[in-house]
Every structure is written in structure tokens, then in C-alpha cells.
Backbone as CSV, one residue per row, in Angstrom:
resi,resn,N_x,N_y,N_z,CA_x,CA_y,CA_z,C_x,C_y,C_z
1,UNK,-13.032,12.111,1.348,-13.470,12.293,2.713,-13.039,11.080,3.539
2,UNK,-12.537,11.327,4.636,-11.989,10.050,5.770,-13.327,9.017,5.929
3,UNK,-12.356,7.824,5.830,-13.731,7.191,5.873,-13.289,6.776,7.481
4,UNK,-14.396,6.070,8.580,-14.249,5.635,9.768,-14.119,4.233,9.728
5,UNK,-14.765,3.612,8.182,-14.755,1.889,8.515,-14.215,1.574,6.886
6,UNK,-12.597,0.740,7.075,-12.070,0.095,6.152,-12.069,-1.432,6.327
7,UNK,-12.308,-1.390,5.107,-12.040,-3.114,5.089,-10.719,-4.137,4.966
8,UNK,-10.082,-3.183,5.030,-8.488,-3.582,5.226,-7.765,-2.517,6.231
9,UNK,-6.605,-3.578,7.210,-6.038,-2.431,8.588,-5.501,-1.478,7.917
10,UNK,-5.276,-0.648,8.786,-4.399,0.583,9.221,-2.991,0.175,8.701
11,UNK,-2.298,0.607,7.932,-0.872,0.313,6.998,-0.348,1.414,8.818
12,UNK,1.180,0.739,8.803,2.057,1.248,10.078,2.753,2.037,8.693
13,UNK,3.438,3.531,9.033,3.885,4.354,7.811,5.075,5.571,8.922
14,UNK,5.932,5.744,8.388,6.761,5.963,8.780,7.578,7.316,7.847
15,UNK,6.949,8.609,8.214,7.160,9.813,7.462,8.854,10.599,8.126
16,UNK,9.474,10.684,6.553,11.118,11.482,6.934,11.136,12.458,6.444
17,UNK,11.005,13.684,6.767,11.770,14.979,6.251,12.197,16.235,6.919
18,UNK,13.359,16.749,6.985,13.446,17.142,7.310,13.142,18.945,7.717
19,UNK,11.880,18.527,7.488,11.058,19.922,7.019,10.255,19.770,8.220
20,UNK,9.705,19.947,9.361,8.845,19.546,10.277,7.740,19.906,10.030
21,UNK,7.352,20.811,9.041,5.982,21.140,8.673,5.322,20.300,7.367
22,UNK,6.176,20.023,6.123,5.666,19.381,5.386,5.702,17.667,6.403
23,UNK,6.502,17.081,7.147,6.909,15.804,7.668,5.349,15.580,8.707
24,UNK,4.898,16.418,9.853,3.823,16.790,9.793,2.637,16.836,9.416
25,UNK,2.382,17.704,8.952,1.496,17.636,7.606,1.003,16.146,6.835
26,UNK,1.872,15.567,6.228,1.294,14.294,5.645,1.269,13.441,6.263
27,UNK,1.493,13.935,8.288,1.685,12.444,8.742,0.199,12.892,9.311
28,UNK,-0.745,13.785,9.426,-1.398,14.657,9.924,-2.609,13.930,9.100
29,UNK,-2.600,14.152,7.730,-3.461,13.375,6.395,-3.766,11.972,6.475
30,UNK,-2.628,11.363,6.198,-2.357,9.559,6.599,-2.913,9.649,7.902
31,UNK,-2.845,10.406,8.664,-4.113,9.732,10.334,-5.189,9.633,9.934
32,UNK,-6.185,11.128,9.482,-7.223,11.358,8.802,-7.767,9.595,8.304
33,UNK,-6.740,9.247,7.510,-7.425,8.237,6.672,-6.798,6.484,7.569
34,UNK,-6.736,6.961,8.516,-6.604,5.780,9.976,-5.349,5.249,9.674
35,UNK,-4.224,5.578,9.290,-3.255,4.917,9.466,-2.210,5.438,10.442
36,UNK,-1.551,4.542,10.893,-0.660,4.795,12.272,0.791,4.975,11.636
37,UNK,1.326,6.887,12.290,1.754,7.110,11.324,2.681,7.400,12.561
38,UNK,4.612,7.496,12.365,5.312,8.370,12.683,6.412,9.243,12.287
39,UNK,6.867,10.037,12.942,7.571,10.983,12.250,9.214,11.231,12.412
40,UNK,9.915,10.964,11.784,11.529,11.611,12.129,11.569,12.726,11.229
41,UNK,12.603,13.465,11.486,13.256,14.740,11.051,14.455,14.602,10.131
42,UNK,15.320,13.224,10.360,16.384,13.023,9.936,16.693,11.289,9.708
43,UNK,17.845,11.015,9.125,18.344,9.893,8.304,18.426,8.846,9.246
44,UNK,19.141,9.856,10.399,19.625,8.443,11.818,18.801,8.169,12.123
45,UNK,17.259,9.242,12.419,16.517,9.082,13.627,15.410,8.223,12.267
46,UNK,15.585,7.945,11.400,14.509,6.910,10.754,15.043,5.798,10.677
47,UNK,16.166,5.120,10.712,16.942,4.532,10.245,16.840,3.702,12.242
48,UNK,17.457,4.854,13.146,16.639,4.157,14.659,15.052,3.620,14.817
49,UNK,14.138,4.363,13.971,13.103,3.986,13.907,12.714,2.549,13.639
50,UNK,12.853,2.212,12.533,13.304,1.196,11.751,13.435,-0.012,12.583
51,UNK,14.542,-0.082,13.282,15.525,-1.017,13.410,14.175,-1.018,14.877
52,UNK,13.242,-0.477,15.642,12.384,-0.996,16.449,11.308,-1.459,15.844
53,UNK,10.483,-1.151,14.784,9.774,-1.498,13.954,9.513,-1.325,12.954
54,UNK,9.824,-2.331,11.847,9.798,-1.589,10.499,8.251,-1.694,9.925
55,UNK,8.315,-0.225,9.236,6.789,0.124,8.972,6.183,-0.368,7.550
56,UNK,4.893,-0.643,7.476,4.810,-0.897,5.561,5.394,-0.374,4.925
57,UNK,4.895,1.362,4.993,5.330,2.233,3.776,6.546,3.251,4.631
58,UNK,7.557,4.075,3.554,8.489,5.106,4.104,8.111,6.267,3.025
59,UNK,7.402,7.457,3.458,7.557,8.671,2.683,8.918,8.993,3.210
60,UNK,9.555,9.017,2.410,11.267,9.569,2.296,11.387,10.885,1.678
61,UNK,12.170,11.783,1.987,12.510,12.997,1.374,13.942,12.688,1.243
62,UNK,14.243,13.016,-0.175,15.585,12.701,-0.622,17.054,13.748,-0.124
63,UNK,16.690,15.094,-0.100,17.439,16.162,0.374,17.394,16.372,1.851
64,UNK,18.045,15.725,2.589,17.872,16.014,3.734,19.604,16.499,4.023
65,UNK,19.809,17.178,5.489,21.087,17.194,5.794,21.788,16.244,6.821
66,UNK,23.075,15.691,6.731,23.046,14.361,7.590,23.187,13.421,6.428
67,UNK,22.294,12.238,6.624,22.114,11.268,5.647,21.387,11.706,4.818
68,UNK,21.021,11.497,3.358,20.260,12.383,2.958,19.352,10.778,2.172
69,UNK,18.299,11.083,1.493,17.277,9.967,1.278,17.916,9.018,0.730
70,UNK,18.886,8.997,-0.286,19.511,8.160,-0.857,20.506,7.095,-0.069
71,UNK,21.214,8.136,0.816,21.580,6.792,1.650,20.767,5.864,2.574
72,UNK,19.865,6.662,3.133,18.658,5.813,4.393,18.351,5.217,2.764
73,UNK,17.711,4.904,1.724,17.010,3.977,1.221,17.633,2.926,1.478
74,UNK,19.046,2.934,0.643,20.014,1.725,0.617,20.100,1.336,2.389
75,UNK,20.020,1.643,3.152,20.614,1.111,4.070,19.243,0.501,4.949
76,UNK,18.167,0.781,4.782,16.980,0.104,4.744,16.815,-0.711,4.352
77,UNK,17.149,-1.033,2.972,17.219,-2.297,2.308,17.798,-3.379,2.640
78,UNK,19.411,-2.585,2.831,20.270,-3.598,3.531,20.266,-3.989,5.188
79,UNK,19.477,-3.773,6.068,19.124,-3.723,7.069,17.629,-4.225,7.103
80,UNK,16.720,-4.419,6.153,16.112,-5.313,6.217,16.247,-6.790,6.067
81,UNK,17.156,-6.778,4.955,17.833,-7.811,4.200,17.027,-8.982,3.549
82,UNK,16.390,-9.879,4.320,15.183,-10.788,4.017,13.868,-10.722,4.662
83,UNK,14.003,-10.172,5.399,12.743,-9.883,6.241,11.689,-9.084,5.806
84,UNK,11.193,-8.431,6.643,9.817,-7.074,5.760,10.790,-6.410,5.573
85,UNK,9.958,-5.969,3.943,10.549,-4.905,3.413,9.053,-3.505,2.918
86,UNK,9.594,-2.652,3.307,8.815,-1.681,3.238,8.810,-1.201,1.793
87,UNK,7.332,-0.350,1.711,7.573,0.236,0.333,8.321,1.640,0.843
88,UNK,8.854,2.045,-0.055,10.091,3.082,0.298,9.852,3.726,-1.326
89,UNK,9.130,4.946,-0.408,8.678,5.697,-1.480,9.304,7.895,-1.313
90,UNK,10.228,7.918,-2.577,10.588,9.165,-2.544,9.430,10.871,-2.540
91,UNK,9.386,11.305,-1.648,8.356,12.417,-1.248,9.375,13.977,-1.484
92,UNK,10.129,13.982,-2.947,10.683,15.365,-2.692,10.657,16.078,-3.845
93,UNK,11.686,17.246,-3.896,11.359,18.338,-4.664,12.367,18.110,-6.066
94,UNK,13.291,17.153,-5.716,13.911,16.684,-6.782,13.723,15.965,-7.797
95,UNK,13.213,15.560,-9.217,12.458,15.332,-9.503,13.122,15.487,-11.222
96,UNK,13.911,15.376,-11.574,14.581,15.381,-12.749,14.806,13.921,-12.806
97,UNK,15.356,12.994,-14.298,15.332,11.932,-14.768,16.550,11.205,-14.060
98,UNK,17.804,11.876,-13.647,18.733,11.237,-13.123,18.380,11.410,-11.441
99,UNK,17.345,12.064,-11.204,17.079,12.040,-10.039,16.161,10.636,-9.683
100,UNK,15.365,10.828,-10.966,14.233,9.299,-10.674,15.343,7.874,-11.041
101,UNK,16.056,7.855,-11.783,16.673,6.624,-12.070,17.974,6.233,-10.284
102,UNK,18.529,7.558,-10.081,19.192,7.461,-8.869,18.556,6.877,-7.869
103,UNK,17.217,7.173,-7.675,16.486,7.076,-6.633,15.807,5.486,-6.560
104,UNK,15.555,4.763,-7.935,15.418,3.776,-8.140,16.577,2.623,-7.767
105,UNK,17.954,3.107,-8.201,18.818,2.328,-8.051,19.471,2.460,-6.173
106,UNK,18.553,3.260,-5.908,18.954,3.403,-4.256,18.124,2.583,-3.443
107,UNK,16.688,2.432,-4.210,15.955,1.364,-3.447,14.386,1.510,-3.239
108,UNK,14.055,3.073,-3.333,12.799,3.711,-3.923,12.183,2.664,-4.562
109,UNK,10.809,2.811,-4.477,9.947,2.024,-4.678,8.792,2.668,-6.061
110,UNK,8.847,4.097,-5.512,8.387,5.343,-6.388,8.473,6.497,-6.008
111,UNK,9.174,7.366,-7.008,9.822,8.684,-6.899,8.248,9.907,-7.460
112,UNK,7.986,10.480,-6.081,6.968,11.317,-6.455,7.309,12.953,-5.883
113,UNK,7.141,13.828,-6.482,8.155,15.300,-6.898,6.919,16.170,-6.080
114,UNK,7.736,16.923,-4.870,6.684,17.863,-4.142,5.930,18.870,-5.307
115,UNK,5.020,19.903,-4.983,4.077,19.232,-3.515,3.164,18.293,-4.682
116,UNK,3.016,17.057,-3.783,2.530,16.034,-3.832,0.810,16.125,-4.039
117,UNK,-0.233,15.816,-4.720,-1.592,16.128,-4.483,-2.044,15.091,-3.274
118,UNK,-2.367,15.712,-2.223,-3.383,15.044,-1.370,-4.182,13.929,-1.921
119,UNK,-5.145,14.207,-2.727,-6.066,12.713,-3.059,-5.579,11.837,-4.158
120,UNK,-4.035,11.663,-4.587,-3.163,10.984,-5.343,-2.254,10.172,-4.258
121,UNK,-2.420,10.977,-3.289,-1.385,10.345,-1.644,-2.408,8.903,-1.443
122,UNK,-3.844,9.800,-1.204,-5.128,8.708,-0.369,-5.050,7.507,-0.977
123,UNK,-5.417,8.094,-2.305,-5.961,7.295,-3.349,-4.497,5.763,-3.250
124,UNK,-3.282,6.314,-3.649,-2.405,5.474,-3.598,-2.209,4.651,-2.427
125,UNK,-2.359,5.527,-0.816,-2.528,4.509,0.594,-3.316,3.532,0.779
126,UNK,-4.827,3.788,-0.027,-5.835,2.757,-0.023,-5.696,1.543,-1.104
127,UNK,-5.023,1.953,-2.115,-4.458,0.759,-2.971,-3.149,-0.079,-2.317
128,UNK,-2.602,0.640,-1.310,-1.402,-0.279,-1.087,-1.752,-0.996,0.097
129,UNK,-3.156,-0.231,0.928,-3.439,-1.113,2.028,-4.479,-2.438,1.677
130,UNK,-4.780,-2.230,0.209,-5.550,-3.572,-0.222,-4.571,-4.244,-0.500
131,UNK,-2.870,-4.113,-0.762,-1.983,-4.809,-1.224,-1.598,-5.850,-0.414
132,UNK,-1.459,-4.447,0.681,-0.464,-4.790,2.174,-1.369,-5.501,2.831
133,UNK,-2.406,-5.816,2.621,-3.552,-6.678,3.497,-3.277,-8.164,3.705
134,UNK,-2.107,-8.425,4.573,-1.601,-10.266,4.867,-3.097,-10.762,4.806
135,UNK,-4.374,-10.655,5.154,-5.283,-11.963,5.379,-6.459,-11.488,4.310
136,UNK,-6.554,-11.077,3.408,-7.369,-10.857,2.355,-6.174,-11.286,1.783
137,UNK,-7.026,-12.560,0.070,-7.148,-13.213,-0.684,-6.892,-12.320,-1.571
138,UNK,-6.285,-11.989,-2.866,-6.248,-11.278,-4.076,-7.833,-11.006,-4.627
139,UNK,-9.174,-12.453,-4.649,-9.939,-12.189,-5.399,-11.021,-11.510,-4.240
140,UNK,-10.385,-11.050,-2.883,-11.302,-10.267,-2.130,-11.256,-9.069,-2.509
141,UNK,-9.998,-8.814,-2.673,-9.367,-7.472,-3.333,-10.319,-6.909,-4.685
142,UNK,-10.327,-7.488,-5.663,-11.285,-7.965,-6.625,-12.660,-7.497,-5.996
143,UNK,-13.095,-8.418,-5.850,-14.701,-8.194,-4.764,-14.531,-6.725,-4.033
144,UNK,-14.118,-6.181,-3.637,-13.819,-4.443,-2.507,-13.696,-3.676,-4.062
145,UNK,-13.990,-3.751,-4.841,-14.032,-2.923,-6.137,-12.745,-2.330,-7.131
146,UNK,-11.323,-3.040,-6.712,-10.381,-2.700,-7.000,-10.654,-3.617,-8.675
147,UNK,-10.867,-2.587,-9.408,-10.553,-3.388,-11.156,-9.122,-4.204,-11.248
148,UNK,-7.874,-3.382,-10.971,-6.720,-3.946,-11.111,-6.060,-4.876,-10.080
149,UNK,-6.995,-5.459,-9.199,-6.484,-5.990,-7.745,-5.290,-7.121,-8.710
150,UNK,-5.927,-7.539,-9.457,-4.925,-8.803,-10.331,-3.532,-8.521,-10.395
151,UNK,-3.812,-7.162,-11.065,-2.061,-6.694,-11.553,-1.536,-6.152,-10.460
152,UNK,-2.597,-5.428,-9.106,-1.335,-5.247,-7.959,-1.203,-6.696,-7.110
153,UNK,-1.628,-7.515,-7.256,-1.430,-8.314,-6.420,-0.152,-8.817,-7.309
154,UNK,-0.028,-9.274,-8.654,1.070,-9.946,-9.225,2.330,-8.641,-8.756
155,UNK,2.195,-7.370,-8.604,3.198,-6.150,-8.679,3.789,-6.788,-6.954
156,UNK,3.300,-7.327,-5.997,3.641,-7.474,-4.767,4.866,-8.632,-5.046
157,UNK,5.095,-9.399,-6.226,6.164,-9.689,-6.426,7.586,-8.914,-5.674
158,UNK,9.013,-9.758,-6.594,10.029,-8.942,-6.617,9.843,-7.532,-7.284
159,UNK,9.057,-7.557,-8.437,9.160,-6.961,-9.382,8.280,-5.521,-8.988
160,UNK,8.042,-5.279,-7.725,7.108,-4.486,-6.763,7.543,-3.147,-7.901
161,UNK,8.898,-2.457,-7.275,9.190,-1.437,-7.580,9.525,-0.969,-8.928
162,UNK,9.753,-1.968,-9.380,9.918,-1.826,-11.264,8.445,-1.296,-11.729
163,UNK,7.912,-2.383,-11.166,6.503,-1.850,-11.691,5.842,-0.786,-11.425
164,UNK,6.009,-0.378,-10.220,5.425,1.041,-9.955,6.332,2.062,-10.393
165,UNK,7.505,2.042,-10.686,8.529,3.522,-11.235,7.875,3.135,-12.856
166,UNK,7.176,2.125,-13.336,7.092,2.292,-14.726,5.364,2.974,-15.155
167,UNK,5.041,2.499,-13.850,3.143,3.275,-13.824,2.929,5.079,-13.651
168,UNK,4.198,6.031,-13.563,3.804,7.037,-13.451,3.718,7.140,-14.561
């Protein structure tokens, strides 16, 4: 159930697919649970997004037409370069082993195979907004009831995305 009062902000999230109803839809959910969410349709128009403000998280859909997820990852990456880097997380229907290792070596953060469960989405936004929380301390994280705050706080490393493609 949405809660009205978090103890960590609103994650900025930045939903791509070119589906306008599923793209929609989960940007529709992520409000529900107070985060400030927007939407492109396509590779350029996230990739323009971007380059005005880059958001914490990217639900990416890998099959798109145009650029398709694999190239916007890489070029996110490389267009962030040192600066914020978003978690850049795959939201599609593709979902085979050379699909998850492709998707890793493109820049994916974690490859998750439609349709997606709703309270596996929440559940994961509220762990990454205790992550993504710049002015909370790791052992506040700890204290807000997170058992593993330890191991995501060490996962906010380089080693971010290794670690989460190895937790499904």
C-alpha cells in the first residue's frame, strides 16, 4: 500500500518503452509510491532526456524500434562518463541467458523479464531509495529496518551491477 511519509526522497526515475501503455503504467505505480517519474517512447527521446537531467534509476525496455535498449544503455554510460550514473535497469520480454549476459555487457544494472510483479518493482524502489539516499549514513539505513543495509551499501560500489545481475 502507498505509503504518504518516507524516510528517504523521492528517487527522480526515468521510464523507456516503447509500448505507451506498459511505459505508462509503471510510471503510473512509481508515482503511487512518490517518486518523480518520466516517460519517453523511444531511444533518442531518453537519451534527450538524459542529457537535461539524469535520473537515479532507467526502466529500459530492450526491444524497442530506432535505438533499441542495448544501444541507449551503452551510450548512457558513455555520456555520463564520470559523473551520476544511473541504475539502468532492463524492463523486457527478452529474457534468455545471452540476452541477460548481452544486457550486462551493455551496461544494465539488472535484467528483469516482463511482466514484471508490481510488489518486486516497490519492494526493489524502496531498497534503492535507501541506497540512493546522499544524506543518510549506511547505519541509518540499518536503523529504518533494512537487515542487509551493510551489503547494499558496500553493492553502491563499482561493483553495483555485478552484484545485483548475481542476486536474481
Amino acid at each position: 500500500m502507498p505509503s504518504s511519509h518516507h524516510p528517504w526522497p523521492p528517487l527522480s526515475v526515468l521510464v523507456v518503452d516503447d509500448s505507451a501503455d506498459t511505459a505508462h503504467s509503471l510510471a503510473d505505480l512509481l508515482r503511487l509510491y512518490g517518486h518523480a517519474v518520466r516517460v519517453e517512447l523511444d531511444g533518442e527521446g531518453a537519451l534527450r532526456s538524459v542529457e537535461r537531467d539524469v535520473p537515479d534509476v532507467v526502466f529500459l525496455d530492450i526491444r524497442m524500434p530506432g535505438l533499441d535498449g542495448f544501444q541507449v544503455a551503452e551510450s548512457l554510460r558513455a555520456r555520463c562518463g564520470g559523473g551520476k550514473q544511473p541504475l539502468v535497469i532492463a524492463v523486457t520480454g527478452a529474457g534468455s541467458e545471452t540476452d541477460r549476459l548481452r544486457s550486462a555487457g551493455a551496461g544494465f544494472d539488472l535484467h528483469l523479464v516482463k511482466p514484471v510483479d508490481p510488489g518486486i518493482l516497490v519492494g526493489m524502489m524502496e531498497r534503492f531509495r535507501r541506497l540512493l539516499a546522499p544524506s543518510i549514513p549506511a547505519a541509518d539505513v540499518d536503523a529504518h529496518g533494512d537487515r542487509d543495509g551493510a551489503e547494499w551499501g558496500a553493492a553502491k560500489s563499482s561493483q553495483f551491477g555485478c552484484w545485483l545481475a548475481r542476486s536474481e
